[in-house]
Backbone bond lengths (Angstrom), bond angles and torsions (degrees), N, CA, C in turn:
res aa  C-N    CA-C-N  psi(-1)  N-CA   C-N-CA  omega(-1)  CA-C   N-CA-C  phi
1 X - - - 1.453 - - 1.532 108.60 -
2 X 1.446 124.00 113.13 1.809 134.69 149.37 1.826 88.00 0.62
3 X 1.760 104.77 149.68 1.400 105.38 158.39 1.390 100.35 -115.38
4 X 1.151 118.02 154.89 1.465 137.68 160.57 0.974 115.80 -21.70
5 X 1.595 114.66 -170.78 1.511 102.35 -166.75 1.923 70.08 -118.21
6 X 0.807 147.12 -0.37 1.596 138.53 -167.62 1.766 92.79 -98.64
7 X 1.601 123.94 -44.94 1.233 123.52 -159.94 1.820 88.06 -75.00
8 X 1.529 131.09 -14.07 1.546 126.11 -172.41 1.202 104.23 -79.99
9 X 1.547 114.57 -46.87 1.148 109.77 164.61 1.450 137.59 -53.14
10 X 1.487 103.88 -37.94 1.769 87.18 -171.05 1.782 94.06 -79.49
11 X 1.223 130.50 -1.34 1.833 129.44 178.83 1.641 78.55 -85.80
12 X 0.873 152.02 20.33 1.873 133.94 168.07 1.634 88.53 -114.36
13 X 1.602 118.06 -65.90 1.512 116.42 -163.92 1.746 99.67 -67.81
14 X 1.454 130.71 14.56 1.607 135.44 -179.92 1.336 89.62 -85.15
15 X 1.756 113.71 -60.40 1.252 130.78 -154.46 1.710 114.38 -54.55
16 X 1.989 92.36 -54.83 1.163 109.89 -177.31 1.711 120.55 -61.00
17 X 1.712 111.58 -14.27 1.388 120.18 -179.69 1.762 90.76 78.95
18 X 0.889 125.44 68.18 1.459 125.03 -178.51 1.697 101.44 -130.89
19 X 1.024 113.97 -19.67 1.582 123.03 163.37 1.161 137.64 -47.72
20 X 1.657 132.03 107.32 1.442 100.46 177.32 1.426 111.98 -70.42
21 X 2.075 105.08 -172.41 1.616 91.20 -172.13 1.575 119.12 -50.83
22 X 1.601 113.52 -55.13 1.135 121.73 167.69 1.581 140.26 40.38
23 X 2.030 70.62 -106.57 1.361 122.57 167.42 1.606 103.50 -58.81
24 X 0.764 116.69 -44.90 1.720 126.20 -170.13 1.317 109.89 -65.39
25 X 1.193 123.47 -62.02 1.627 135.81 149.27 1.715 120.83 -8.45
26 X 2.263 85.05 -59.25 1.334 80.00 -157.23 1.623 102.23 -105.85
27 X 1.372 110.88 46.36 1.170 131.08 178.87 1.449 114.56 -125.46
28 X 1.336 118.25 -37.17 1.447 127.85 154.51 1.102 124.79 -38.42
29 X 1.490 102.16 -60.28 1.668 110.70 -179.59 1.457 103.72 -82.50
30 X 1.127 144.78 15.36 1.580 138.17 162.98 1.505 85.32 -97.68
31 X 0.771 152.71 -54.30 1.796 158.17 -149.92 1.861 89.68 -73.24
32 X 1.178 98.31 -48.52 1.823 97.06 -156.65 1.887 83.94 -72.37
33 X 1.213 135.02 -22.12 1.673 126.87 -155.34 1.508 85.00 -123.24
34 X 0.760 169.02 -34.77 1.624 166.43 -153.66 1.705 119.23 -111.52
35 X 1.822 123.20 69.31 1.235 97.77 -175.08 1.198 129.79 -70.05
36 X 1.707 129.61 19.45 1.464 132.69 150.79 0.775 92.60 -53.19
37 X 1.466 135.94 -97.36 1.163 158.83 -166.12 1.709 115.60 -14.05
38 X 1.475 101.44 -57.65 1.123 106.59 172.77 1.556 132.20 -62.73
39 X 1.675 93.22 -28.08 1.525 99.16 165.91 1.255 135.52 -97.45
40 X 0.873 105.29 6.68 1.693 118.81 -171.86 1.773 91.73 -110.59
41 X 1.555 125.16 -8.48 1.440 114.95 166.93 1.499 104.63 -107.87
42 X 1.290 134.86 1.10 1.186 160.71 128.89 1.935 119.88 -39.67
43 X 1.126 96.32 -62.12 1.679 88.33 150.06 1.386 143.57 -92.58
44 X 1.621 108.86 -15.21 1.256 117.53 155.65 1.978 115.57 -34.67
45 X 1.773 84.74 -74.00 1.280 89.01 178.03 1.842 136.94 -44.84
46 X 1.195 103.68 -31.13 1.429 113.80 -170.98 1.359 94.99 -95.68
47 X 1.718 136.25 -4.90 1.122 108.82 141.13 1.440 140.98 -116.68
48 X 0.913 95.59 24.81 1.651 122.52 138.27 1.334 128.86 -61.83
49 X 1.014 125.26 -52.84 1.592 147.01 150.88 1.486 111.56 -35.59
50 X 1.644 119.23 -43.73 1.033 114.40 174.96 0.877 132.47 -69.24
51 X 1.461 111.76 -40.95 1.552 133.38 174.08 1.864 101.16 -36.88
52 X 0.674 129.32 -58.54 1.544 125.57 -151.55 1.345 91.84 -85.86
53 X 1.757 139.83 33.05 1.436 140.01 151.01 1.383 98.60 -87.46
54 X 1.417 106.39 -46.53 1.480 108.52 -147.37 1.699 101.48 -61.63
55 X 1.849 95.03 168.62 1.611 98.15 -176.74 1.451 104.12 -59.97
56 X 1.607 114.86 179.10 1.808 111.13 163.01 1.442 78.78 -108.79
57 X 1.238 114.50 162.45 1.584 135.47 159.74 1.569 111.43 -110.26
58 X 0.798 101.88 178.16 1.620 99.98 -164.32 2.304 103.58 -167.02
59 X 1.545 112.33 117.62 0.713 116.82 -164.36 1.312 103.73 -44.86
60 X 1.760 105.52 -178.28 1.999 104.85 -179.21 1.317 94.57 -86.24
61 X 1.237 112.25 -150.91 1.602 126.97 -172.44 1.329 101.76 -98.85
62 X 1.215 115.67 -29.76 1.884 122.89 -171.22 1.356 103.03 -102.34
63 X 1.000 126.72 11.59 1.798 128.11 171.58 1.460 120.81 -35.22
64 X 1.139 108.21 -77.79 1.252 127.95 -177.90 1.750 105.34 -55.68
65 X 1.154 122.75 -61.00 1.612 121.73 -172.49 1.490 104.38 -60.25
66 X 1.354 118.83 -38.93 1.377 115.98 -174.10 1.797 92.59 -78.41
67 X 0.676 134.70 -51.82 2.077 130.33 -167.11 2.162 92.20 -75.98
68 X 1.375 102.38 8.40 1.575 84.64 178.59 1.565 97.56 -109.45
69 X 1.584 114.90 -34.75 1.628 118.15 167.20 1.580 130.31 -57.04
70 X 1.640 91.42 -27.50 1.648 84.82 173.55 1.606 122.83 -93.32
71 X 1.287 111.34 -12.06 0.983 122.72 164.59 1.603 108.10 -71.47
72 X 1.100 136.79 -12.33 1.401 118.14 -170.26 1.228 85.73 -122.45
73 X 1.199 145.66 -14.33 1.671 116.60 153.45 1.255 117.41 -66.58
């Protein structure tokens, strides 16, 4: 069975180490018994992995003065 959108989340705050032990524990053993679970932290990971291909961008030179004018109108 698909997991939730709450069970995706706590496989993001797993990833991020945002877990106490616990939770971590009792997230392991859903991962080790659940191959949703297991795969859906299975693609988490590999796109995570991806992330660090992509370009970085990097604000313009006028960033800041222009996001400081619209804020003060």
């Amino acid at each position: 069975m698909p997991l939730n959108e709450d069970e995706k989340a706590e496989l993001v705050a797993y990833l991020d180490g945002e877990l106490d032990e616990a939770s971590t524990q009792a997230l392991e053993a859903k991962i080790a018994a659940d191959p949703d679970a297991r795969a859906e932290l299975d693609a988490l990971q590999q796109t995570w992995g991806m992330l660090d291909f992509l370009p970085k961008s990097s604000p313009s030179p006028n960033f800041t003065n222009r996001t400081m004018e619209r804020l003060t109108l």
